[in-house]
C-alpha positions in Angstrom: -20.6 73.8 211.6 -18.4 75.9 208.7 -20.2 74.6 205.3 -17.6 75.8 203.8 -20.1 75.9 200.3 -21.2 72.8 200.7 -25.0 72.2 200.5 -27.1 71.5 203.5 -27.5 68.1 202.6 -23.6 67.5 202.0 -23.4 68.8 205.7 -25.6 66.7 207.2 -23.9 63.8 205.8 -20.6 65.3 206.7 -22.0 66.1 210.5 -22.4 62.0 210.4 -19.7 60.6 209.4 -17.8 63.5 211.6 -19.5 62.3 215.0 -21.4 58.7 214.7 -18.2 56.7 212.6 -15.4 56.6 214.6 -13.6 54.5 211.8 -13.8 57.8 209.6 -11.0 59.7 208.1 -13.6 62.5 208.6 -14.1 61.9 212.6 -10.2 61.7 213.2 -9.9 65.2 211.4 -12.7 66.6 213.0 -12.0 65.4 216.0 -8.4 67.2 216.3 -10.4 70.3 215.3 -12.6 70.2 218.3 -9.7 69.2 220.4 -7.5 72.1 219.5 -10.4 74.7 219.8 -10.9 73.7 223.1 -6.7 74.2 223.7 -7.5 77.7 222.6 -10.4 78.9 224.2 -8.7 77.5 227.1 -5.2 78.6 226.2 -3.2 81.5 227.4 -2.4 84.9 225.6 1.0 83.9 225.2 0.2 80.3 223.3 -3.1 81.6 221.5 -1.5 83.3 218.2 0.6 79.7 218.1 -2.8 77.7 218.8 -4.6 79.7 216.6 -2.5 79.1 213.6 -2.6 75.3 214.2 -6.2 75.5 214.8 -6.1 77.5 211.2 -4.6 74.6 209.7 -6.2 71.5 210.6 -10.1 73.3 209.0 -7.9 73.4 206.2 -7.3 69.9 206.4 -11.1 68.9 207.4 -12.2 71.1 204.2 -10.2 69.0 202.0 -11.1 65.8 203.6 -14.5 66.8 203.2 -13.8 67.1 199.3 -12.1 63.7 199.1 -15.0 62.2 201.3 -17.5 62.8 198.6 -15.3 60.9 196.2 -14.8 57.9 198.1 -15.8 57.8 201.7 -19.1 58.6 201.7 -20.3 57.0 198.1 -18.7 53.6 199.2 -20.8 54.2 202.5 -23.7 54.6 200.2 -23.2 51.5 198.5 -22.4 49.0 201.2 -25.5 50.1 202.8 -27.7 49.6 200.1 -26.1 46.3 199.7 -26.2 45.5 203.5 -29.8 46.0 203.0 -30.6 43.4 200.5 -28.4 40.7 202.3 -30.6 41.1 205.7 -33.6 41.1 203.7 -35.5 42.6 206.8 -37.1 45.8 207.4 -36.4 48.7 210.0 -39.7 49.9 211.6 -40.0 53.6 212.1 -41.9 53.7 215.5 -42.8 56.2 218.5 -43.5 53.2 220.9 -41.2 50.0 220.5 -41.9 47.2 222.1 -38.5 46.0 223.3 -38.9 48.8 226.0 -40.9 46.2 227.8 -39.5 43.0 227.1 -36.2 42.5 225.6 -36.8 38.8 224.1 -40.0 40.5 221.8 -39.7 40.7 218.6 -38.8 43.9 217.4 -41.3 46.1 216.1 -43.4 48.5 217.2 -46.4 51.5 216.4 -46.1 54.8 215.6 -48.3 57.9 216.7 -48.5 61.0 214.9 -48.9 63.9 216.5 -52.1 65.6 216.3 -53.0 69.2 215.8 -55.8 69.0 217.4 -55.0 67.2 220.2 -56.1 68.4 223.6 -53.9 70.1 225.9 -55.4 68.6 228.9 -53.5 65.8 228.8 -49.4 64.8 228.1 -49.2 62.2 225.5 -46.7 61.3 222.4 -49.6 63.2 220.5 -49.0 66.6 222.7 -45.7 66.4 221.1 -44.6 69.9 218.5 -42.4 68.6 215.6 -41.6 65.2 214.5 -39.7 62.5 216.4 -39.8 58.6 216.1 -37.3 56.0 216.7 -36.5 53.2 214.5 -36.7 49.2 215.3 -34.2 46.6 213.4 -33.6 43.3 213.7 -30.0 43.2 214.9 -28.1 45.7 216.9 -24.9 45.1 214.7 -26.8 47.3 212.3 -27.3 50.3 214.6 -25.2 52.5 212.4 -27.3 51.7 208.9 -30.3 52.8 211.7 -28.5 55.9 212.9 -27.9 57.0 209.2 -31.6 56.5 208.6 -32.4 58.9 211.2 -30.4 61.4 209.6 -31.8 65.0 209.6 -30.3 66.4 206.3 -32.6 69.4 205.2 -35.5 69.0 207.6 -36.0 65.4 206.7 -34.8 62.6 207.8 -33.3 59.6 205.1 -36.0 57.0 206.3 -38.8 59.8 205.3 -36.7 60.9 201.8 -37.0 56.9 201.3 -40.1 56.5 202.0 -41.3 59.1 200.2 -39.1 57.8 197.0 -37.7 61.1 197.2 -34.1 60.4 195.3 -32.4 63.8 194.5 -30.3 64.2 198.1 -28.4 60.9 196.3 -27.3 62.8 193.8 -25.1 65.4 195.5 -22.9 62.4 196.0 -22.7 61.0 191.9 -23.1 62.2 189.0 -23.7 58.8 187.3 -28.0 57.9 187.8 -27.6 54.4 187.4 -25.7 54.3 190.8 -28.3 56.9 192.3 -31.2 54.3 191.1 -29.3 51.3 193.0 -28.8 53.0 196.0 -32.1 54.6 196.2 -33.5 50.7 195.6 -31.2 49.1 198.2 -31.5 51.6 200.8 -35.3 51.9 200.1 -35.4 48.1 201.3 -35.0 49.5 204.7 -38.3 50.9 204.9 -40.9 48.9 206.5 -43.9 49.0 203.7 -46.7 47.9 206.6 -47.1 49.0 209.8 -45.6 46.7 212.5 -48.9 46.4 214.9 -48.8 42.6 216.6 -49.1 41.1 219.7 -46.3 38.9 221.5 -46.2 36.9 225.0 -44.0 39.1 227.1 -46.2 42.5 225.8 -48.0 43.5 229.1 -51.7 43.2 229.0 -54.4 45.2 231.1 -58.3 44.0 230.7 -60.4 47.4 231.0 -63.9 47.3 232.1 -66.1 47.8 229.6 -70.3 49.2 230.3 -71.8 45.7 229.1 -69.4 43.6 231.4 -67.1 42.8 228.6 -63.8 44.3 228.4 -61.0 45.8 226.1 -57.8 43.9 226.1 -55.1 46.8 226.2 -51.2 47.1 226.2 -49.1 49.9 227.1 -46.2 50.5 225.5 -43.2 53.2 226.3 -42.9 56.2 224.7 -39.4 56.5 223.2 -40.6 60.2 221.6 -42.0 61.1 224.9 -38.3 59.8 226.5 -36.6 61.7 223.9 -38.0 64.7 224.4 -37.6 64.9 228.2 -34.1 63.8 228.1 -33.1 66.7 225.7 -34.8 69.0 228.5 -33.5 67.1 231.0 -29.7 67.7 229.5 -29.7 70.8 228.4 -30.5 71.6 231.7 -28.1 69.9 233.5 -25.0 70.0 230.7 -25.0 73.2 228.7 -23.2 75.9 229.4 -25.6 78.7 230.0 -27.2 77.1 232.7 -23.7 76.3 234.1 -23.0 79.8 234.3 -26.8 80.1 236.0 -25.8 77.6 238.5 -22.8 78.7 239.6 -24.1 82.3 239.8 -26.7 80.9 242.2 -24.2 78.9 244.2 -22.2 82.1 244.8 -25.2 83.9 245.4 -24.7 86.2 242.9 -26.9 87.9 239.8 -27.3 86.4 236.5 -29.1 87.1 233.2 -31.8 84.3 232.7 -33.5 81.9 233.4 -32.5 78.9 235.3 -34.2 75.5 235.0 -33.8 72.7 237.0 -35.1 68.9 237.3 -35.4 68.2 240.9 -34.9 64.6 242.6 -35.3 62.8 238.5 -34.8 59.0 238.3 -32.4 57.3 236.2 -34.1 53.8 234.6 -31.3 51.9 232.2 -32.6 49.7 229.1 -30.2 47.3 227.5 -27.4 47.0 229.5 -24.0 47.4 227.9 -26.3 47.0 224.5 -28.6 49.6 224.7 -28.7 49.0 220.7 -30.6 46.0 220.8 -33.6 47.7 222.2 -33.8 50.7 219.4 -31.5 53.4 217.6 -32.9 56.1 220.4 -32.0 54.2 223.2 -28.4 53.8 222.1 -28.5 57.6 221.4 -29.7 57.9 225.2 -26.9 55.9 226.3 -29.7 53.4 227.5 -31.1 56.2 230.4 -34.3 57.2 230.5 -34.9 60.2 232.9 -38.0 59.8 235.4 -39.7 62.8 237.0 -40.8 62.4 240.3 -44.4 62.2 240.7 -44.9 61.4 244.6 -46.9 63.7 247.0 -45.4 66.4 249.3 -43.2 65.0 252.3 -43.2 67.2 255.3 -39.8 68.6 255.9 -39.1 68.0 260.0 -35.9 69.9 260.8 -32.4 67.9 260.8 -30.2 67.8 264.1 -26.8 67.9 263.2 -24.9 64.7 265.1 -22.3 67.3 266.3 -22.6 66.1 269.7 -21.8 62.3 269.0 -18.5 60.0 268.7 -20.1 58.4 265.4 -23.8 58.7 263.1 -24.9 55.9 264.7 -25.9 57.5 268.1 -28.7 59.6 268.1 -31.5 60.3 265.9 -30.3 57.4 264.0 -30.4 55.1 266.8 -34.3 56.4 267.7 -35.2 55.8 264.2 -34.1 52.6 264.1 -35.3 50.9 267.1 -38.0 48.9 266.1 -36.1 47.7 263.0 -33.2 46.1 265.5 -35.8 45.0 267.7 -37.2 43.0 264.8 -33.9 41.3 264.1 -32.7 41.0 267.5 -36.1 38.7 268.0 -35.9 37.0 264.8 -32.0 35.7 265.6 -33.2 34.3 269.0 -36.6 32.6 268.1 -33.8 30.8 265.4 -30.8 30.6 267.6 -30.9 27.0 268.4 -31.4 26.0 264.9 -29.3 25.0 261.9 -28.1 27.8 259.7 -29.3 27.3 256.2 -30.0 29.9 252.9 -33.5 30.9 254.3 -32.3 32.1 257.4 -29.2 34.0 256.5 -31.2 35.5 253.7 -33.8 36.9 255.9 -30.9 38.4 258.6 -29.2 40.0 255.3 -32.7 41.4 254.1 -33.4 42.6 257.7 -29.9 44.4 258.1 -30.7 46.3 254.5 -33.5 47.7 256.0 -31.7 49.4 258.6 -28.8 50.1 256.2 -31.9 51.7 254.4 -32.2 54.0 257.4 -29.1 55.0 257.4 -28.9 55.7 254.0 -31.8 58.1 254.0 -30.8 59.8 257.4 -27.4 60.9 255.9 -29.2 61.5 252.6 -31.5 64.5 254.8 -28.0 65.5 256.6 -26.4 66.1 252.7 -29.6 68.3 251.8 -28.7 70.7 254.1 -27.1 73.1 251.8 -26.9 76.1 254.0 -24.9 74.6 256.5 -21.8 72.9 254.5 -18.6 73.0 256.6 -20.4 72.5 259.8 -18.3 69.7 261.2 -15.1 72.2 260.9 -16.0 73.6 264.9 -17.4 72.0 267.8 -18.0 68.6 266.1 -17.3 65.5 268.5 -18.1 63.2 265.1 -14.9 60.8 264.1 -13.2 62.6 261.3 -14.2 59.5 259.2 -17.5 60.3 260.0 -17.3 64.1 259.0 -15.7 63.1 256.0 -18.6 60.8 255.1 -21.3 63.2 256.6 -20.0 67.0 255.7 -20.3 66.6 251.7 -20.4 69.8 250.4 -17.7 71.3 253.2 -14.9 73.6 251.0 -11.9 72.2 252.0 -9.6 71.1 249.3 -7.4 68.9 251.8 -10.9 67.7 253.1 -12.3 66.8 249.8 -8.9 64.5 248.7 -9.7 62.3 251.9 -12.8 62.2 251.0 -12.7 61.1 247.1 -9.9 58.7 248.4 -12.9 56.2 250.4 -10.6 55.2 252.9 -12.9 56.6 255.6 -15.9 54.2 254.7 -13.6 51.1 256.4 -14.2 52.6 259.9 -17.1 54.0 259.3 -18.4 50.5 258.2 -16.6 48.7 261.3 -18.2 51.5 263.5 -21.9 50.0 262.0 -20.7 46.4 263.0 -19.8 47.5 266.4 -22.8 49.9 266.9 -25.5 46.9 265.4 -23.6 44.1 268.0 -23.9 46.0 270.9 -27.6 46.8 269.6 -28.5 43.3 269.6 -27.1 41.8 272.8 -29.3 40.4 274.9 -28.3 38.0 278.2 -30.1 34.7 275.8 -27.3 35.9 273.0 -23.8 36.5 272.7 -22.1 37.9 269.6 -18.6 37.6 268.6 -16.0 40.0 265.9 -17.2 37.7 263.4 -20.7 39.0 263.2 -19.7 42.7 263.6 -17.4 41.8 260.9 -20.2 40.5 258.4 -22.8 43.3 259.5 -19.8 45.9 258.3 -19.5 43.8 255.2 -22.9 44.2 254.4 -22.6 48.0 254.6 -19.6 48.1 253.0 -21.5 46.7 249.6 -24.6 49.0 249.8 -22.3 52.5 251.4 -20.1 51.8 247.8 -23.1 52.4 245.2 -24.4 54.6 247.5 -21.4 57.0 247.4 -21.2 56.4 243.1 -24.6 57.4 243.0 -23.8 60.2 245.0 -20.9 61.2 242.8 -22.7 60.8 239.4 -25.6 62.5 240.8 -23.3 65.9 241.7 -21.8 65.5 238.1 -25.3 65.8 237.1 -25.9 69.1 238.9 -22.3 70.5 238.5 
């Protein structure tokens, strides 16, 4: 960020406004800036000088809204915070572990761990942690930008700890007059949480841990929203910035590159909140309500894939072996209830029973996409339906291959194929079944096979 001779603090508050307050004259300025850098690092020789002046005149513009920010923008910020403040009459917690992480109908609040110098290294907790980071707790998620502000890095501090420690001279970069600085420093300084918010509530789980005497401690575990943090910066950085972009695509190609690459391998995502990730804490609506999951399962033993390249469809094959005693299981349960009336428990069993072979499947063409040393297979002696090689052949480099694929019109036959496949599966001389239940088995796959294909497509956005 140009400071253009402003002070460090002065920036910080400008970075804010410029990124977290879409409202802001600042964050429209700023963000034609970034859009017009990106036309010229994109932009040809031809259009650069052109770009480049543009470019040249719209920092001039953000350098003087900057100046007019500080005269209005940012000190009527200032106040209707600290007045905000005083009309919810309620405190923000500064916490490492909140306790809406668990439940969302407990009270907000929280505790906050320090980290330790001396902490032991044998073992990964929020203490093991180098530098600083809590998140903050409020009592309504309409107030997440008051939170956001307070979380505010401006010289190596954040505004909660300036406030807490009554530290008032950052105010005064933004008035000269100290009887405005005094009540802003004592509205915004109602903010801060004098006591530590350390209480129980009824949705908090609870373990009971065996104690020597046959008593026991009472214990709760919270989540770690520093410990979240901090592997979701890694987690990003490694999947989204641009040097190990470069890294990845040099490895693709199989070609050299300077550095190191990092990757995350097979990470979870877990969602809090919903569409209001705000309502569980200020770092959760920073995370975009995702918290990453390493895996942490034992080794699998890799058996080698067999390509279905000698089959009309997936469904023949290694898929049908594997799923044998799964249809077997149905097959028996729909005759031992033939004769009797359909009703919710039934049909609720057949659906759960069908997801588990759907499960199969799912997993079976997960093993056949993992094969990256073999994309573009289905291109020669492949007897698979073309829908089927379009569903199967993921990483294949065909641009005319690709377009069929992102359009999803292949997963209709490749869903009726399942219904036709699972009928003839489950005939038996006691039983006869009709289009209507191939119909409903491809419905069911049809539901699952569509988050299973966004998943899919999120997860290569992840890794591209």
């Amino acid at each position: 960020m140009e400071t253009d001779d402003f002070s460090v603090v002065k920036m910080a508050v400008f970075g804010f406004f410029e990124t977290k307050i879409k409202k802001s004259d600042l964050y429209k300025i700023k963000d034609k800036v970034d859009k017009k850098q990106q036309e010229v690092n994109k932009g040809t020789d031809k259009d650069r000088p052109k770009k480049e002046e543009e470019l040249k005149l719209l920092k001039i513009q953000l350098k003087q809204q900057r100046r007019d920010s500080l005269l209005s923008e940012i000190p009527s910020y200032l106040t209707e915070c600290a007045e905000k403040a005083k009309s919810v009459d309620k405190p923000m917690f500064k916490v490492t572990h909140p306790v809406k992480f668990t439940h969302g109908l407990i009270p907000y609040g929280g505790i906050y761990s320090k980290s330790s110098p001396t902490n032991s290294d044998r073992y990964l907790t929020t203490e093991s942690l180098r530098g600083e980071y809590y998140d903050i707790t409020n009592s309504n998620g309409n107030l997440i930008t008051h939170a956001r502000f307070l979380m505010l890095n401006l010289d190596g501090e954040t505004v909660y700890n300036k406030l807490e420690k009554e530290e008032d001279d950052w105010l005064s970069e933004f008035t000269r007059d100290d009887k405005q600085v005094k009540q802003w420093s004592e509205g915004l300084r109602l903010w801060v949480a004098e006591t530590e918010s350390i209480k129980n509530a009824s949705h908090l789980k609870q373990n009971y841990f065996p104690l020597e005497d046959h008593s026991y401690h009472l214990t709760s575990p919270l989540f770690s929203s520093s410990m979240c943090q901090k592997l979701y910066e890694r987690i990003r950085f490694s999947a989204f910035s641009q040097e190990n972009k470069q890294l990845r695509t040099a490895k693709k190609k199989n070609k050299y590159a300077d550095g190191i690459l990092v990757e995350y391998p097979s990470f979870a995502v877990m969602n809090f909140g919903g569409t209001q990730p705000q309502n569980i804490s200020t770092g959760n609506f920073e995370r975009h309500g995702e918290a990453f999951l390493l895996p942490c399962s034992p080794p699998k033993w890799q058996s080698k894939i067999q390509l279905p390249i000698s089959n009309t469809t997936v469904y023949a094959g290694e898929f049908d072996r594997r799923t044998w005693r799964l249809v077997k299981d149905l097959q028996y349960y729909l005759m031992e209830n033939q004769g009797k009336k359909g009703n919710m428990e039934i049909r609720n069993h057949v659906t759960q029973l069908v997801y588990q072979i759907i499960d199969t499947l799912f997993d079976y063409v997960s093993e056949i996409h993992s094969i990256g040393n073999r994309a573009g297979w289905s291109k020669t002696d492949c007897k698979l339906k073309e829908s089927h090689k379009l569903w199967l052949d993921l990483n294949r480099e065909d641009e005319t291959f690709q377009l069929y694929r992102e359009s999803g019109e292949w997963q209709n036959e490749v869903c009726r194929d399942f219904g036709l496949w699972l009928n003839k599966k489950l005939e038996h001389k006691k039983m006869v079944f009709a289009k209507i239940e191939s119909s409903h088995w491809a419905k069911l796959l049809k539901r699952q096979l569509r988050e299973f294909e966004r998943d899919l497509t999120y997860a290569k956005e992840v890794v591209e």
